[in-house]
C-alpha distance (Angstrom), angle and dihedral (degrees) to the residues before:
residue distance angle dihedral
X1 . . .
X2 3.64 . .
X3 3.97 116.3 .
X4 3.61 115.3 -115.6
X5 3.76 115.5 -124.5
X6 3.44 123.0 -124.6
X7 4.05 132.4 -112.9
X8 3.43 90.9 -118.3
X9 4.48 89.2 60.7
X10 3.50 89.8 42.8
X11 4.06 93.8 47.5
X12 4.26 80.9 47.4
X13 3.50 98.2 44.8
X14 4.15 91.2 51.7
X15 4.00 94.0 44.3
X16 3.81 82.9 58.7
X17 4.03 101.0 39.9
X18 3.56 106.1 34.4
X19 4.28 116.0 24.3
X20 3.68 112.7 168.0
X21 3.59 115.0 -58.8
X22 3.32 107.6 7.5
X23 3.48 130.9 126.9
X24 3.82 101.9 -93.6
X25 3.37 95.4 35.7
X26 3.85 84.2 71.6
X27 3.84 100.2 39.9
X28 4.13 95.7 51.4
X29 3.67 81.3 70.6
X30 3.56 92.3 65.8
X31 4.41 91.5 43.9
X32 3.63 120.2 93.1
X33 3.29 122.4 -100.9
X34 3.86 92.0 -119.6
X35 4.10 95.2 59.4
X36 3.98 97.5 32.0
X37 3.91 88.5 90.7
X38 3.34 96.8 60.6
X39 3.68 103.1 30.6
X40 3.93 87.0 59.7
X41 3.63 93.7 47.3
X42 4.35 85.7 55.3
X43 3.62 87.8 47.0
X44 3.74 99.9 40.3
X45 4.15 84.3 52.2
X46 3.91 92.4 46.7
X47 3.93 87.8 55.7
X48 3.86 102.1 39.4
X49 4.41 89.2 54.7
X50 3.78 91.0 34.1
X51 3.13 91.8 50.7
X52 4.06 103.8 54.7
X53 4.22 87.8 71.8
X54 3.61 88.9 67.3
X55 3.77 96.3 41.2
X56 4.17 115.1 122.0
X57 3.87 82.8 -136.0
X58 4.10 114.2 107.6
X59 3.53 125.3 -95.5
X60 3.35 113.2 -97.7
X61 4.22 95.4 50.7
X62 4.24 76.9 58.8
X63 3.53 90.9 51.8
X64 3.56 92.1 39.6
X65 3.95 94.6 45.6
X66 3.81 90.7 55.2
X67 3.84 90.8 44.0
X68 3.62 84.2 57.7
X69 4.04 94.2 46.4
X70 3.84 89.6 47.4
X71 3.58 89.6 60.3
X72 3.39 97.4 44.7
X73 3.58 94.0 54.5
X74 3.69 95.2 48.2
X75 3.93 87.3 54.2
X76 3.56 108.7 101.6
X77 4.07 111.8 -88.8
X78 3.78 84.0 -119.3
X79 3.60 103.5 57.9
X80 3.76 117.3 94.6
X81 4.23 111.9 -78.2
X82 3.81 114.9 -126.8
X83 4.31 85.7 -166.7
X84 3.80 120.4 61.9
X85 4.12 83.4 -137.5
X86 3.73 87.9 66.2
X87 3.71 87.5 39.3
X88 3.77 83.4 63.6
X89 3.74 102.7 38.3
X90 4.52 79.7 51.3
X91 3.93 89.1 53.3
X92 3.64 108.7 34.0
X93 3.85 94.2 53.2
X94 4.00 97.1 -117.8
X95 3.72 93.3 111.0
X96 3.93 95.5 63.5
X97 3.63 89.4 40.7
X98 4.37 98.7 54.4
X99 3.32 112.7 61.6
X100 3.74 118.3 -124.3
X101 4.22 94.0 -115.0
X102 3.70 90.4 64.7
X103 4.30 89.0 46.3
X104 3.58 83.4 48.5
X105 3.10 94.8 44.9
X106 3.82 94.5 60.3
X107 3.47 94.0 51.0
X108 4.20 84.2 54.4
X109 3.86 93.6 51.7
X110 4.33 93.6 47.4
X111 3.92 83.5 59.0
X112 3.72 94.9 49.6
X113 3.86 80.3 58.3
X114 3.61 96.0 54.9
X115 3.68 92.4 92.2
X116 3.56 109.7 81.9
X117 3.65 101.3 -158.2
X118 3.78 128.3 119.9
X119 3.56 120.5 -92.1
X120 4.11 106.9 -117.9
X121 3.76 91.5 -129.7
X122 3.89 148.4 -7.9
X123 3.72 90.5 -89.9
X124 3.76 89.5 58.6
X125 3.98 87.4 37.2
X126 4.32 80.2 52.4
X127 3.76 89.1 56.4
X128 3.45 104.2 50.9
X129 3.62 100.8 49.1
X130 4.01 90.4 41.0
X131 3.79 86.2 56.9
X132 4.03 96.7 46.2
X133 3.07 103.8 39.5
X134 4.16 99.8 43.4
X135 4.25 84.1 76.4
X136 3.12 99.4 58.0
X137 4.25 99.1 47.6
X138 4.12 87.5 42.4
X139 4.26 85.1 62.8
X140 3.27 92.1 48.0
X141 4.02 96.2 48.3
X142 3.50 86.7 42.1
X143 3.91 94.1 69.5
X144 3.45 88.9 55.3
X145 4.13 90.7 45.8
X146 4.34 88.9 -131.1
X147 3.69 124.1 121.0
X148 3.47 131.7 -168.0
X149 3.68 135.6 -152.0
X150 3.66 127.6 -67.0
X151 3.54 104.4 -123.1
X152 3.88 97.1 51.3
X153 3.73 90.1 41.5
X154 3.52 80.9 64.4
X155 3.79 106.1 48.2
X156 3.71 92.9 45.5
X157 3.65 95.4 57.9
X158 3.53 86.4 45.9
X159 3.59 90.0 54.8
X160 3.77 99.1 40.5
X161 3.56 84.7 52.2
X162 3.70 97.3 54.1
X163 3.74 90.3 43.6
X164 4.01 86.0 50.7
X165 4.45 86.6 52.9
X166 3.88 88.2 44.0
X167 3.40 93.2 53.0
X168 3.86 97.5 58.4
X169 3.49 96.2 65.7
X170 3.56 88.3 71.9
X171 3.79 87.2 77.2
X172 3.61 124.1 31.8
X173 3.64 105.2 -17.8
X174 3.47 98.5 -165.0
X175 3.68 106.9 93.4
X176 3.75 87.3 33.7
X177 4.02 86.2 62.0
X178 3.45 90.9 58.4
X179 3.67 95.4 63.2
X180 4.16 89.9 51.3
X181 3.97 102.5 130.8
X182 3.54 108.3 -109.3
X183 4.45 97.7 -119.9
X184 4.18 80.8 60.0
X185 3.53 97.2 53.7
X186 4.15 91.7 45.2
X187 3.79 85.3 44.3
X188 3.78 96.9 57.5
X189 4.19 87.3 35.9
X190 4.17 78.8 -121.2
X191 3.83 130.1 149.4
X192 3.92 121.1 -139.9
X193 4.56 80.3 -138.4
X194 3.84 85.8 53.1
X195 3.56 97.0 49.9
X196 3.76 95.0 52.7
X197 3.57 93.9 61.1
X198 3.11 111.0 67.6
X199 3.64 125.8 48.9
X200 3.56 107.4 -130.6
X201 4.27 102.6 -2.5
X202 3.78 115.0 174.1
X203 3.48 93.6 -121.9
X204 4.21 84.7 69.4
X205 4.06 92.8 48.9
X206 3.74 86.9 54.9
X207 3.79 93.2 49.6
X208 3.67 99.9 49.6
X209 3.96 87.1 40.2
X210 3.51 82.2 61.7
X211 3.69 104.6 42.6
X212 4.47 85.0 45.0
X213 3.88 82.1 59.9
X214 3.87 94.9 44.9
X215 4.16 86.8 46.9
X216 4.08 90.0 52.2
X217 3.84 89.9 45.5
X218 4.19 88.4 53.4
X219 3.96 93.2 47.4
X220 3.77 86.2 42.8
X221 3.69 88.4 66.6
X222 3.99 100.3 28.0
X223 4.00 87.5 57.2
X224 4.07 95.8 40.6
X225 4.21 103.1 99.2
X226 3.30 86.4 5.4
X227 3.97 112.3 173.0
X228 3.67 133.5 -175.4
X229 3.69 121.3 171.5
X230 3.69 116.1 -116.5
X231 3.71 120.0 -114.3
X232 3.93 112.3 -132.8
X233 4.36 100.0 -110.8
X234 3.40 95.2 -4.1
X235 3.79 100.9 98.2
X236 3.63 115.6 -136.4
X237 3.96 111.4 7.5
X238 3.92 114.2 -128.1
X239 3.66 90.5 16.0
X240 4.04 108.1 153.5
X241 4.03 77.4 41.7
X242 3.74 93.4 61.8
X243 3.82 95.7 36.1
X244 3.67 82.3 58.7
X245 3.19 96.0 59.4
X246 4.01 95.4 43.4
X247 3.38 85.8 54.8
X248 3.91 101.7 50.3
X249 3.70 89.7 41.4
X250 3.71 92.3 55.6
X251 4.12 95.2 45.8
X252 3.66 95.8 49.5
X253 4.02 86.2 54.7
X254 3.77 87.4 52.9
X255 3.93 89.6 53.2
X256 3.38 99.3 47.1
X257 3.89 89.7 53.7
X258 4.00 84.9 51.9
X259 3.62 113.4 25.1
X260 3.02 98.5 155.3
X261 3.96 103.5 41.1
X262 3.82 74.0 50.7
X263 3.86 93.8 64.4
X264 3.80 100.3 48.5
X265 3.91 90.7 38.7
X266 4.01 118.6 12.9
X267 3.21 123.9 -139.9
X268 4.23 117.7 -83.1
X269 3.69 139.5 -157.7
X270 2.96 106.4 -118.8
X271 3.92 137.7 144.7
X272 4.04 97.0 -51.1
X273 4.01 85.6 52.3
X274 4.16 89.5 52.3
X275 4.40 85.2 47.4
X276 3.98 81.4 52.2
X277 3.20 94.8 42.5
X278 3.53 103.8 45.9
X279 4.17 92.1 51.8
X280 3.35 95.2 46.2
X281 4.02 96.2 56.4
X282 3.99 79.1 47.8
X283 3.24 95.8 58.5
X284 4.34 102.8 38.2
X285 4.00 78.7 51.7
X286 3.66 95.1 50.4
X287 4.20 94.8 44.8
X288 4.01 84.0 45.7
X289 3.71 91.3 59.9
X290 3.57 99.0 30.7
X291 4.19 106.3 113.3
């Protein structure tokens, strides 16, 4: 019999999934009760490995933290858990359903990221969020057993990733600017120094206008054919997946109207995103059951 996790690895596994106002913090709503478990233990495990690149600690505790993570999640799912994430993933199911090459294979893309250099252009900047971000949507397919293909897997963790690095600048946009690839900063004549000093400079709205239109153009392509495979009773298969999506899509058009209004107040989710929301469940629902 599986164990039963406790209230106190749930609690820890939503603190680090879904803090206030952020993405899936708003899209759980939308989950059934009988797959939220599970899908916040995946999400909770993307964030605490992708997480430890962007840690202030030095690096060697980041490579040793994801040497530790790696064999953890090459342990067998059975064996006691010394992290209440694992703990969850044990409980909830989601362990037995992800196969340990994709876990591993998170723990392989955080240490790509350990490098904190710029990436020389977008199609470098494409790469590297195509590659981190493909783990963490293949665990999430995988507890509903659907796939989908290659090639939009691809461009929508691409995109999600860009929308992820747009999204930063909301807040303190220095260390964000940092990251800038190095063909955007020549092709707005823009320094990564200049952009650090002041707070909210014009020269940053027209960046991250630019990189919200280059985000749209990627899920654009990674939605266009897009297939998942229906799950028998289940409604629309992949659907918190796709609402995702929906939902990124449509913020990043809202910042690039308003970049700037964007930097000195983000962007929220708030009632017009729960509208949005709420028709476009409707409507995956209704194509799912449509003959």
């Amino acid at each position: 019999m599986m164990p039963a996790s406790s209230s106190i690895e749930q609690a820890h596994c939503r603190e680090l999934a879904m803090p206030a106002g952020s993405l899936f913090e708003f899209t759980s709503r939308f989950v059934p009760a009988g797959r939220l478990e599970s899908l916040t233990a995946v999400y909770a495990l993307v964030h605490v490995v992708g997480s430890i690149p962007l840690s202030s600690v030095e690096d060697p505790l980041k490579w040793a933290q994801l040497k530790w993570w790696s064999e953890e999640l090459a342990a067998d799912p059975d064996s006691p858990s010394r992290h209440p994430v694992l703990r969850a993933l044990n409980s909830s199911g989601a362990r037995k359903l992800i196969d340990s090459s994709l876990t591993q294979r998170l723990v392989n893309s955080a240490a790509t990221q350990i490098d904190d250099t710029p990436d020389c252009d977008q199609a470098a900047m494409f790469e590297r969020f195509a590659n981190q971000g493909a783990s963490g949507i293949l665990m999430e397919l995988a507890l509903e057993s659907v796939e989908i293909n290659n090639v939009n897997l691809r461009y929508l963790a691409a995109a999600s990733g860009l929308h992820a690095f747009v999204s930063r600048f909301s807040g303190d946009h220095r260390p964000a600017a940092q990251r800038l690839p190095l063909d955007v900063l020549a092709r707005f004549k823009a320094s990564t120094a200049d952009l650090q000093q002041q707070s909210a400079p014009a020269e940053l709205a027209r960046i991250v206008g630019y990189l919200a239109a280059r985000a749209e153009e990627w899920f654009a392509a990674g939605l266009s054919g897009l297939r998942v495979c229906a799950v028998p009773d289940s409604g629309a298969a992949g659907t918190h997946l796709q609402l995702r999506w929906a939902v990124e899509k449509r913020r990043l058009v809202r910042i690039g109207n308003d970049a700037g209004g964007f930097l000195g107040a983000g962007e929220r989710y708030g009632p017009s995103y729960a509208w949005f929301a709420w028709r476009f469940l409707r409507r995956l629902n209704r194509l799912a059951t449509t003959p």
